[in-house]
C-alpha positions as CSV (number, residue, x, y, z in Angstrom):
1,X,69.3,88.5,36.9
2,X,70.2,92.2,37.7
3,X,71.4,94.7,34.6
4,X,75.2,95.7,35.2
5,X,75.9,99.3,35.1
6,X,77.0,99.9,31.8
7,X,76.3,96.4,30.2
8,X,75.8,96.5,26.9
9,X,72.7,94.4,25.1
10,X,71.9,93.7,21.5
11,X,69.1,92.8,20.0
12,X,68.8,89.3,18.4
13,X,65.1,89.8,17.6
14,X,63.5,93.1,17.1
15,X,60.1,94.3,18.2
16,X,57.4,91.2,17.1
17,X,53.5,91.0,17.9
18,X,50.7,89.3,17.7
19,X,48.6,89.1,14.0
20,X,45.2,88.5,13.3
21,X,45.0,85.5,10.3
22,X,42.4,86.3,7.2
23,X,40.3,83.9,9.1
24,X,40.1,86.4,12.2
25,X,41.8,84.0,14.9
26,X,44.6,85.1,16.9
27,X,48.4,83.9,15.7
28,X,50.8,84.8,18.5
29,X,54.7,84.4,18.4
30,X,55.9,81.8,20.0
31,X,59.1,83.3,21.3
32,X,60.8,80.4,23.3
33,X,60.7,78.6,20.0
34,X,62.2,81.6,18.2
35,X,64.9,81.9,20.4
36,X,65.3,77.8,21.1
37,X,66.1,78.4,16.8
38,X,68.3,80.9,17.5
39,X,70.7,79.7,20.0
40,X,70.8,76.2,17.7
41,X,72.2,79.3,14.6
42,X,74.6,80.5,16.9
43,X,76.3,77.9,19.3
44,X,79.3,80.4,20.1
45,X,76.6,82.1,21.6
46,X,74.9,78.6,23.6
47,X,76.4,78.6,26.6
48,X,75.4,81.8,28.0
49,X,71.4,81.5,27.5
50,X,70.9,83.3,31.3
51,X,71.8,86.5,29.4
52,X,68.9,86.9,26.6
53,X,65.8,88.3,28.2
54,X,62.5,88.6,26.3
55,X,61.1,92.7,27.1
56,X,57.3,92.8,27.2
57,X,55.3,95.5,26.7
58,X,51.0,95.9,25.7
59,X,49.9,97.5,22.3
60,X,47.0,97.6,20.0
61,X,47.3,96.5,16.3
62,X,45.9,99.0,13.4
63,X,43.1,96.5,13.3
64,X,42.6,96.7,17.1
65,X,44.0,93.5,18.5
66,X,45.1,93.6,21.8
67,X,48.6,92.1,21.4
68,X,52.3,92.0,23.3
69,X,55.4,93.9,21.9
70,X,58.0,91.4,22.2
71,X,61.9,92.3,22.1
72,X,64.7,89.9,22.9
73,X,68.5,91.1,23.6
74,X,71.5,89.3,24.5
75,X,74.5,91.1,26.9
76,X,77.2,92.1,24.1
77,X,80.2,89.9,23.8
78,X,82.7,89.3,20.8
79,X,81.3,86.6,19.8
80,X,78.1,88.4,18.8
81,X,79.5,92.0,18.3
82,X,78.5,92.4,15.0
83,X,75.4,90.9,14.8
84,X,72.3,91.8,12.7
85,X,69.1,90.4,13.2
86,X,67.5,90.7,10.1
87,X,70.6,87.6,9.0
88,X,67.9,85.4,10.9
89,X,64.7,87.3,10.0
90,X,63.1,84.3,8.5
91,X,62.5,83.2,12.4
92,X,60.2,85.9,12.6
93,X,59.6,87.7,9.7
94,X,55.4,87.1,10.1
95,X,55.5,88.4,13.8
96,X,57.6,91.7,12.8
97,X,56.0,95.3,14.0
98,X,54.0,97.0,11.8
99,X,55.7,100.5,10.8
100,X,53.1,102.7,12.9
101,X,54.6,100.8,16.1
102,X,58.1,102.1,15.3
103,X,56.4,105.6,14.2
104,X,54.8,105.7,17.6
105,X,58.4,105.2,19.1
């Protein structure tokens, strides 16, 4: 679906990556699931599931994994104007960018 000029987005889940567990394997977000969890928290929200989109983008962890930046946004609305998404960080709290990704800006 095309962006509108001018439409507004806000993000329901801030940047998340990739982690490497204490056992060295790879743990990777699974962000239909996040957002399946999401839409089930806010069912005002439900019936317009065509307007999140998931932004991708490559980066390296401090301790070198090769990992995907993952943002998801929603087009603004009234229903959702106010929203913060740390009021559902437990969906992603393990996954959340580590502060040098945000310092890299």
């Amino acid at each position: 679906m095309a962006k509108r000029a001018g439409e507004k987005r806000i993000t329901i889940v801030p940047a998340i990556h990739g982690k490497l567990t204490y056992d060295g394997k790879i743990s990777e977000p699974d962000v239909a699931w996040i957002i399946e969890r999401w839409l089930d928290r806010h069912p005002d929200v439900k019936n317009r599931p065509s307007r999140i989109r998931a932004v991708r983008g490559q980066w390296t962890t401090a301790d070198g994994l090769k990992t995907e930046v993952v943002t998801v946004t929603i087009v603004a609305g009234d229903d959702i104007a106010e929203y913060d998404p740390e009021e559902d960080a437990d969906l992603y709290e393990y996954w959340k960018a580590e502060a040098r990704y945000w310092e890299a800006g």
